[in-house]
C-alpha positions as CSV (number, residue, x, y, z in Angstrom):
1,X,187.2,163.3,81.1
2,X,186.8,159.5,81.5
3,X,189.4,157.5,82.9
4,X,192.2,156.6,80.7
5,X,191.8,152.8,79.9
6,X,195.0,152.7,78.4
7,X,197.2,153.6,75.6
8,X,195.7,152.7,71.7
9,X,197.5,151.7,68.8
10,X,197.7,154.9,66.7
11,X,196.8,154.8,62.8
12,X,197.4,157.2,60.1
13,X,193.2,158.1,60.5
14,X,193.9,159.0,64.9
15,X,197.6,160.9,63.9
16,X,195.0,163.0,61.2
17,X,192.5,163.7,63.9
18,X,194.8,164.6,66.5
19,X,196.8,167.0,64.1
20,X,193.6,168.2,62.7
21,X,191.4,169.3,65.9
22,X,195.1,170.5,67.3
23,X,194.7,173.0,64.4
24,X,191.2,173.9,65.1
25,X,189.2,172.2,67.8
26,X,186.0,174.0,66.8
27,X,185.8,171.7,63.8
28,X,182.3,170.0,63.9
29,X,182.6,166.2,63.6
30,X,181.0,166.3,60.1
31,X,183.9,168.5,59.0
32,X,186.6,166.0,60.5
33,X,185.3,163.0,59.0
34,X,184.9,165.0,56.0
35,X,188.5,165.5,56.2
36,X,189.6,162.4,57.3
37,X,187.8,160.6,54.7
38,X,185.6,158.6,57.3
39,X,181.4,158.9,58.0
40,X,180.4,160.9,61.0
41,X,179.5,157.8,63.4
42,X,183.7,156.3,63.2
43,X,185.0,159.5,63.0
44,X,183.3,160.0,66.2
45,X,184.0,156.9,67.7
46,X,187.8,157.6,67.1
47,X,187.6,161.0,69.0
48,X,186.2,159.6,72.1
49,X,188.2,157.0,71.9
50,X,191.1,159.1,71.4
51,X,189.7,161.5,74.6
52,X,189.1,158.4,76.8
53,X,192.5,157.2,76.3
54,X,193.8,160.8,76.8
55,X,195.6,161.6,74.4
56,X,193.2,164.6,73.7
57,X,193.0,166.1,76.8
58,X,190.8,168.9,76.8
59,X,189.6,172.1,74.2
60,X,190.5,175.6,75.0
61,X,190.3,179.0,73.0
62,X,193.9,180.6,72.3
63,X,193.3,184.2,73.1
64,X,195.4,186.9,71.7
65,X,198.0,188.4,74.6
66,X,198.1,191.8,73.5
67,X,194.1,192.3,73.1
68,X,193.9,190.7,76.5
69,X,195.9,193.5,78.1
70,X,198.6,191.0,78.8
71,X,201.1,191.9,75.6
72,X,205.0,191.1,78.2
73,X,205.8,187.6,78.7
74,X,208.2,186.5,81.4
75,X,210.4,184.0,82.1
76,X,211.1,183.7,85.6
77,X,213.9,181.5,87.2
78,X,212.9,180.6,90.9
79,X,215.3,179.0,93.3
80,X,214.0,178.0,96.5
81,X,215.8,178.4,99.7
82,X,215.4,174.0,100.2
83,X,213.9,171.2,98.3
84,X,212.4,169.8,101.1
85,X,208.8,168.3,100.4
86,X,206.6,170.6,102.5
87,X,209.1,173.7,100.9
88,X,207.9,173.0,97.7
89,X,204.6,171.7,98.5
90,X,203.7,175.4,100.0
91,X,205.3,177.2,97.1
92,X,203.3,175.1,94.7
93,X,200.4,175.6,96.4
94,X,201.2,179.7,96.6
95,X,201.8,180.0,93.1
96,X,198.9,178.4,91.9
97,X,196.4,180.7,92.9
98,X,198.2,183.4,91.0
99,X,196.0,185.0,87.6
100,X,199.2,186.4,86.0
101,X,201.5,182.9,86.1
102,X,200.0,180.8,83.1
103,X,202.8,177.8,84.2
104,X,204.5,176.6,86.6
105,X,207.4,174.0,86.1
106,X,209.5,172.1,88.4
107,X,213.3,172.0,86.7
108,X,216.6,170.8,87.2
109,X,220.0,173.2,86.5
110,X,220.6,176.4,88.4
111,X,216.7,177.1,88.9
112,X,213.6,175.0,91.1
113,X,211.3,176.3,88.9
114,X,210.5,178.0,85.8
115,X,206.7,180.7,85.9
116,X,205.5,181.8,82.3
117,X,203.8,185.0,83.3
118,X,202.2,187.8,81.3
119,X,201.0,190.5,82.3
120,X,199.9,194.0,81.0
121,X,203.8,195.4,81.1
122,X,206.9,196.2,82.8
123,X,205.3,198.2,85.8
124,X,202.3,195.8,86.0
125,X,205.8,192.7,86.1
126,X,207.1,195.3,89.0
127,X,204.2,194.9,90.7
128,X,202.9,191.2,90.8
129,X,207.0,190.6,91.3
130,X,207.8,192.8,94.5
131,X,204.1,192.4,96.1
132,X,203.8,188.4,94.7
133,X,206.9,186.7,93.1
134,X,209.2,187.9,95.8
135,X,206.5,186.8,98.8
136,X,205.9,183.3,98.0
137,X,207.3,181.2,100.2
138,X,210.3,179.4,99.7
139,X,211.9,181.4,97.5
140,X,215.8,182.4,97.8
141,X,216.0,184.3,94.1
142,X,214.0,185.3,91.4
143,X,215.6,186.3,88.0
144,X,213.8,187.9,85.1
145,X,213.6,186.5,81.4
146,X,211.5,189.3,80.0
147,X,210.2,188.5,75.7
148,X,211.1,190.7,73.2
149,X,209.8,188.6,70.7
150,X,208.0,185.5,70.5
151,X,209.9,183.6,67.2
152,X,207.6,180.0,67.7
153,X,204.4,179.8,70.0
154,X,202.7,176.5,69.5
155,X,201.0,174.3,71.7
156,X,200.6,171.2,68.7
157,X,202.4,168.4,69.5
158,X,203.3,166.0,66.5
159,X,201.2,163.3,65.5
């Protein structure tokens, strides 16, 4: 993406867009403007103006868990054995080239961090956490937060 210049002023016509492509961000840009009541060459204008200011960041296919053989999602607590900058620089660094954690976030509270992982099921979590989780360095305690159900999944944010 191009670098961001800078936040824009944000009418009714870019909050419509922004909702719109977070819906579906296959929509062709004769579609949008369609929709957004605009001619192809604005409505086109806006989204790269939108993208260069990044507030539209990227576009990625949502692919469905269970067909992908990755059906249990975890929540895993991580505390680290220090907060020292090279401590978390090295776990960072560790858990980043793992497949099966889809994010990583640095917290406050009783936890370091917080990994969404998913992963085929419990054995397959068994695995990646005694051979994986447990190895990374850093870490002082792991605890488990497997899903049962997932009531709101939704990566929209409102516009």
């Amino acid at each position: 993406m191009p670098q961001n210049p800078g936040p824009l002023r944000l009418d009714s016509i870019d909050r419509t867009i922004l909702r719109l492509l977070q819906q579906d961000g296959r929509l062709t840009n004769a579609e949008l403007a369609k929709r957004v009541r605009l001619s192809p060459s604005p409505c086109l204008r806006r989204v790269r103006a939108l993208e260069q200011a990044g507030y539209i960041t990227g576009y990625a296919a949502v692919l469905d868990r269970v067909l992908m053989r990755r059906a249990l999602k975890v929540s895993v607590l991580v505390e680290l054995t220090s907060q020292r900058q090279e401590v978390l620089e090295a776990f960072e660094s560790a858990v980043g080239a793992l497949d099966d954690v889809l994010a990583c976030d640095l917290i406050t509270g009783e936890a370091d961090y917080l990994l969404t992982v998913a992963v085929a099921d419990l054995d397959a979590y068994q695995q990646l956490y005694t051979r994986h989780l447990g190895e990374l360095p850093g870490v002082a305690s792991l605890k488990s937060l497997v899903t049962m159900k997932s009531v709101k999944a939704s990566t929209a944010l409102p516009a």
